[in-house]
Each structure stands twice: as structure tokens, then as C-alpha cells.
C-alpha positions in Angstrom: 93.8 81.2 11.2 93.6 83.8 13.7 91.0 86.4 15.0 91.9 88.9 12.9 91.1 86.9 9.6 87.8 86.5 10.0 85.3 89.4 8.7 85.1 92.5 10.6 81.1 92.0 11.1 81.6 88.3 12.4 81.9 87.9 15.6 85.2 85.1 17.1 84.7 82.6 18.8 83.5 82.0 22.5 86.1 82.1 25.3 85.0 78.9 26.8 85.2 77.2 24.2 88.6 74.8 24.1 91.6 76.0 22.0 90.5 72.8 19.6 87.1 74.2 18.9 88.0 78.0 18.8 90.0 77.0 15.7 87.2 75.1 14.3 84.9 77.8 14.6 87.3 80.0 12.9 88.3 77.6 9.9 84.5 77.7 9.2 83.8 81.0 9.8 86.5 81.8 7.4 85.6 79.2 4.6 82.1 79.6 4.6 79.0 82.6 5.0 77.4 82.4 8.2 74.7 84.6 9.5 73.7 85.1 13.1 71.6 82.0 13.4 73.9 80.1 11.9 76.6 81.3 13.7 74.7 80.4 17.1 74.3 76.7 15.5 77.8 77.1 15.3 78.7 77.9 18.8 76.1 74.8 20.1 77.6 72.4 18.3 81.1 73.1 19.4 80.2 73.3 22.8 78.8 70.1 22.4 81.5 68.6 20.9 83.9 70.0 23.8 81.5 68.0 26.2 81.4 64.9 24.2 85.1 65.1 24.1 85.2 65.5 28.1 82.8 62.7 28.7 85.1 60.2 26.3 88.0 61.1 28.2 86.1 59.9 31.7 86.6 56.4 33.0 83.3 54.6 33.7 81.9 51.3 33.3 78.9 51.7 31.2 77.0 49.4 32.4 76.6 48.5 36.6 74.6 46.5 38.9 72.1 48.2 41.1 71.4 47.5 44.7 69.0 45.1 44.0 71.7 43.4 41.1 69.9 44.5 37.9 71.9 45.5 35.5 71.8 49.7 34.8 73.2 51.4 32.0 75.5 54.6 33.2 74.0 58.2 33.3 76.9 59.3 31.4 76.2 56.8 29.0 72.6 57.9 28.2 74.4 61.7 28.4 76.6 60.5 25.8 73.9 59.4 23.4 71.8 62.6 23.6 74.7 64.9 23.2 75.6 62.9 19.7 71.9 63.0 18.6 72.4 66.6 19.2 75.4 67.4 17.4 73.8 64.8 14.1 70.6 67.6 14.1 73.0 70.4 15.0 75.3 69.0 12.0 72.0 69.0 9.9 70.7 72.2 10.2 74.1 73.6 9.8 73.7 71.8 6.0 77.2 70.5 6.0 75.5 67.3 4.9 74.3 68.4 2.0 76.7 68.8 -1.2 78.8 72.1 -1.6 77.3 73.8 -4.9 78.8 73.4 -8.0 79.6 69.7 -7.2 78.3 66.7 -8.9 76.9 63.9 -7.3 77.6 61.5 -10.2 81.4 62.5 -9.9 81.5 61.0 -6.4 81.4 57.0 -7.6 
């Protein structure tokens, strides 16, 4: 899918956002009716899932000893948790976990 796919009154996606999440944005964009609110969800939880994604690729212990030898948990770690408790709400208010319509919830079992 490419910029020029997607509706003329939709805006594309964000230059820094990485190549992986610009084509994200743009498979939902395309498959799905997104206002401007929705479309600024959107945009949050891909930047969010770039930064999760840079953070994972980091090497750190997660946990350390301080100075005094009590055990610490890493900054990045407690980073990491917030920015996935962000992207379950973001993920939420998006409604992509509710059911598409038209689809039975008896059918799924």
C-alpha cells in the first residue's frame, strides 16, 4: 500500500515514524474509517510501538545492584512497562478489541 491509496481527505502517515509503522498506519488507514481523533490514536500508538521496539533492541540487565548492594530494577525497565500499558489503553480506545460487526461471537469456539 502506498500514499496514494489512501483517501484524498486522510492525511499519511508521520515522517518519523519507522518504514515498519508507516505501513501499519497505512494498512489501517486503508481497511478501516478513521476520523481525526482516531487517526491521532493512531499516530500515538505507533510511535509507541517504534519506541518499545527501540528499547527491546537495547542491551541491559534489568535488574542491578546499587551502591549500597540493594537490588534496583532498570529505568528502562519501568519505561518499558509504561509504554505497553500505554499501547493496551491506546489499543482500547482504538476498539480493535472489540469484534468487527457482522461477526458472531458463538462462531469463534
Amino acid at each position: 500500500m502506498t500514499a496514494d491509496q489512501i483517501p484524498a481527505d486522510l492525511e499519511g502517515p508521520p515522517a518519523h515514524l519507522s518504514e515498519k509503522s508507516r505501513q501499519f498506519f497505512l494498512h489501517v488507514t486503508t481497511t478501516g474509517d478513521y476520523d481525526a481523533p482516531a487517526r491521532a490514536l493512531l499516530v500515538r500508538f505507533c510511535e509507541v510501538r517504534d519506541e518499545l521496539e527501540k528499547i527491546r533492541t537495547l542491551q541491559y540487565e534489568t535488574c542491578f545492584k546499587d551502591k549500597h548492594g540493594q537490588p534496583r530494577i532498570h529505568p528502562l525497565v519501568k519505561h518499558e512497562v509504561a509504554l505497553t500499558n500505554e499501547i493496551g489503553k491506546l489499543f482500547r480506545l482504538l476498539g480493535w478489541d472489540q469484534a468487527p460487526p457482522g461477526a458472531s461471537q458463538m462462531g469463534m469456539f
